[in-house]
C-alpha positions in Angstrom: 87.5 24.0 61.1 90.8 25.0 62.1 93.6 26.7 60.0 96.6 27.8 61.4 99.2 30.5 59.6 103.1 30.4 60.9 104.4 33.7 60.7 108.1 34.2 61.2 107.6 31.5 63.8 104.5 32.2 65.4 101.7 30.2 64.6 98.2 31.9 64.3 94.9 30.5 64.1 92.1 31.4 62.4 90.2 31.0 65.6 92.6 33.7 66.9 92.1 36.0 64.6 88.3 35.6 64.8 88.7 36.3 68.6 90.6 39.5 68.1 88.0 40.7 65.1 85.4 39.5 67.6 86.8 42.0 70.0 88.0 45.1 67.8 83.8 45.1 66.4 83.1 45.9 70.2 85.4 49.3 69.6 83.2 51.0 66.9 85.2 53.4 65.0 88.6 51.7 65.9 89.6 48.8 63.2 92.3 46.2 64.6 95.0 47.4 62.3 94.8 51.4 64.1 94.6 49.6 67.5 97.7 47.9 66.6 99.5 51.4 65.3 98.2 53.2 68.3 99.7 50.6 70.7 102.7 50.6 68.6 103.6 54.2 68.5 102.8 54.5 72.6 105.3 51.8 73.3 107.7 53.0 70.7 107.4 56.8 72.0 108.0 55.4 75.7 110.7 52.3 74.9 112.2 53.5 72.4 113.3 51.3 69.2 115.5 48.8 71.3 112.9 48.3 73.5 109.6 48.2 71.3 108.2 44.4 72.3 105.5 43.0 70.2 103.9 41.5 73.2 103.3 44.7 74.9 101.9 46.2 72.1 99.5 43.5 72.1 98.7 43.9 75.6 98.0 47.7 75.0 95.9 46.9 72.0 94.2 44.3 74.1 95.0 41.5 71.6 96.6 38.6 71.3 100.1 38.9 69.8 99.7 36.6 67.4 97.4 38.3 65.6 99.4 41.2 65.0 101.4 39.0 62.2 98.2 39.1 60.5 98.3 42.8 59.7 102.3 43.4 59.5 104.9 40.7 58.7 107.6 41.8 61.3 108.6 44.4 63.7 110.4 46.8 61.7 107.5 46.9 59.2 105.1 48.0 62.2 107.8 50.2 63.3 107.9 52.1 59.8 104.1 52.3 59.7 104.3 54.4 63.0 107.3 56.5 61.9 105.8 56.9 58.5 102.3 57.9 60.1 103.9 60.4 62.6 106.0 62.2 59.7 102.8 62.6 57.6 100.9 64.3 60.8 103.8 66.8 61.4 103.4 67.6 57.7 100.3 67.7 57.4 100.0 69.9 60.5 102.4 72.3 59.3 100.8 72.8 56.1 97.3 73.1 57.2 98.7 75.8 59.8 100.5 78.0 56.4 97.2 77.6 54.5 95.0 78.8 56.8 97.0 82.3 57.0 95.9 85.5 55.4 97.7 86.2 51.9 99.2 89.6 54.1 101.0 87.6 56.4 105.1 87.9 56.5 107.2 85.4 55.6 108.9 85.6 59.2 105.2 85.0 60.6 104.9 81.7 58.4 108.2 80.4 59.8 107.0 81.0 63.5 103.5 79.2 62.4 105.1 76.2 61.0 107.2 75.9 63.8 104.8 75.9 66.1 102.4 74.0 64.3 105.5 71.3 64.1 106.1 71.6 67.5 102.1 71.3 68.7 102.3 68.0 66.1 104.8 66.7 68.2 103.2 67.7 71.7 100.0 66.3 71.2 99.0 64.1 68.1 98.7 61.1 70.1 101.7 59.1 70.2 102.8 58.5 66.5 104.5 62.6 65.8 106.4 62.0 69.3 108.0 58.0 68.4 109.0 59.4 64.9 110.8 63.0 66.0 112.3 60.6 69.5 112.7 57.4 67.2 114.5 58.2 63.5 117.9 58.2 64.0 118.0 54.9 66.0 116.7 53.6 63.0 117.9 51.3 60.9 119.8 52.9 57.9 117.5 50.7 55.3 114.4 52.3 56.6 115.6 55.7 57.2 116.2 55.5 53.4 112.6 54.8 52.8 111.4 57.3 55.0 113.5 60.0 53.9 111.2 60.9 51.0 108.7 62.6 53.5 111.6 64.2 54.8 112.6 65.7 52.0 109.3 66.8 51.3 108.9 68.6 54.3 112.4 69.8 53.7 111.6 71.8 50.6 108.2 73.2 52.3 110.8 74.9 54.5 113.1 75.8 51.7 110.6 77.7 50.5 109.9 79.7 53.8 113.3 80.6 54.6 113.8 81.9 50.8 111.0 84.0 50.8 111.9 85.6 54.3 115.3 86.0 53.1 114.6 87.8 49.7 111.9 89.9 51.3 114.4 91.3 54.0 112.6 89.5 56.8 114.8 87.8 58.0 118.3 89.8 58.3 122.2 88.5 56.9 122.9 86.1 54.6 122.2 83.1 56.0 122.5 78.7 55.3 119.0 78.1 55.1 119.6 74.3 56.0 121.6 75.0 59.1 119.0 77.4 60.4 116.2 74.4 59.2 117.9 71.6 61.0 119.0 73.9 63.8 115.3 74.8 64.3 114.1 70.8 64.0 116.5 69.7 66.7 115.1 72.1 68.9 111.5 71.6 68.3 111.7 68.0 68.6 113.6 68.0 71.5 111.2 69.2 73.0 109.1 65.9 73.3 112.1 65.1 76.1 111.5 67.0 78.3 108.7 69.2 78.0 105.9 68.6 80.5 102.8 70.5 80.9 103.2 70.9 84.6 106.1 73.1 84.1 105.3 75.3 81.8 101.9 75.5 79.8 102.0 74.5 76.1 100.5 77.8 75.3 103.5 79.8 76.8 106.2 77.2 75.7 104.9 77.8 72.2 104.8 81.2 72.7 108.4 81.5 73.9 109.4 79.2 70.2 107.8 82.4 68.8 110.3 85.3 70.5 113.2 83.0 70.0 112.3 82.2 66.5 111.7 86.4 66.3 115.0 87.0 68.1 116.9 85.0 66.3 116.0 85.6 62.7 115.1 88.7 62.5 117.3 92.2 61.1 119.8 93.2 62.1 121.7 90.0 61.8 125.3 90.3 62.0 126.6 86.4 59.6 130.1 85.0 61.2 133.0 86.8 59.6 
């Protein structure tokens, strides 16, 4: 029997579907739903948010694009998915970095570990870390609402870094924790524009993030004024 579905316009058939699952059981280890994300963040890391296209996503996934109404209702909620899953990665990455650190580490060596750890997310965690740090502010402001509470997480993770290096002398001056945070996050995730491995190794370009970080933070620093 046939049974079709119209979502948002495009009508999708159970035998569609069936195809797809068909084809997704052939890829063991790889349901349709993370094909779908996969394709997702690629197109949105290389198009951008204006020029993410549902049909090339399903071309990358090797599906057809109706079935992708199956697993996410529109394009912005695919969208957030990717953005949501590339935020938890940098997170998570960061915080597996501080946790596997000995207890007599400095706080000025935490902050050059999470940044690099953040910026090694972004370099090479397939696709999904790269369309969130390229991707946020083009946004819509609706769903950068929604996605701001892993933000703000991550925020107070480095809160707390910056505190502890400034109370324990490691890092020199009195300075605005938050500008130095989002000062250190534009640079980082710039870095997904225009980094490429044939220029400079990923093991020296992190190790550079580590002087500057070094240089910049540490005493004597001399605050404007």
């Amino acid at each position: 029997m046939y049974h079709a579905v119209d979502w948002g316009g495009i009508v999708v058939s159970a035998s569609t579907r069936r195809a797809d699952e068909e084809d997704a059981a052939a890829q063991p280890g790889r349901d349709t739903r993370t094909r779908i994300l996969e394709a997702a963040a690629e197109v949105l890391r290389s198009r951008g948010y204006g020029g993410t296209r549902m049909a090339e996503i399903a071309e990358l996934a090797e599906l057809q694009a109706a079935t992708i109404y199956y697993y996410f209702p529109n394009r912005e909620d695919m969208i957030e998915s990717v953005i949501r899953e590339g935020e938890a990665l940098i997170i998570a990455r960061a915080k597996e970095a501080l946790a596997a650190l000995p207890d007599s580490v400095s706080p000025l060596d935490k902050i050059c570990t999470a940044a690099t750890a953040h910026l090694d997310a972004v370099l090479s965690i397939s696709s999904f870390s790269a369309a969130s740090t390229r991707n946020f502010s083009h946004l819509p402001q609706e769903m950068q609402d929604r996605l701001m509470v892993q933000r703000r997480e991550y925020g107070r993770l480095w809160k707390q870094l910056f505190d502890e290096a400034l109370e324990s002398g490691a890092i020199g001056g009195a300075i605005d924790w938050h500008v130095a945070y989002q000062l250190l996050m534009g640079s980082l995730n710039s870095a997904a524009e225009w980094w490429t491995p044939e220029r400079t190794p990923k093991s020296e370009l992190l190790e550079t993030t580590v002087r500057l970080i070094r240089r910049a933070f540490q005493p004597p620093f001399r605050s404007a004024g």
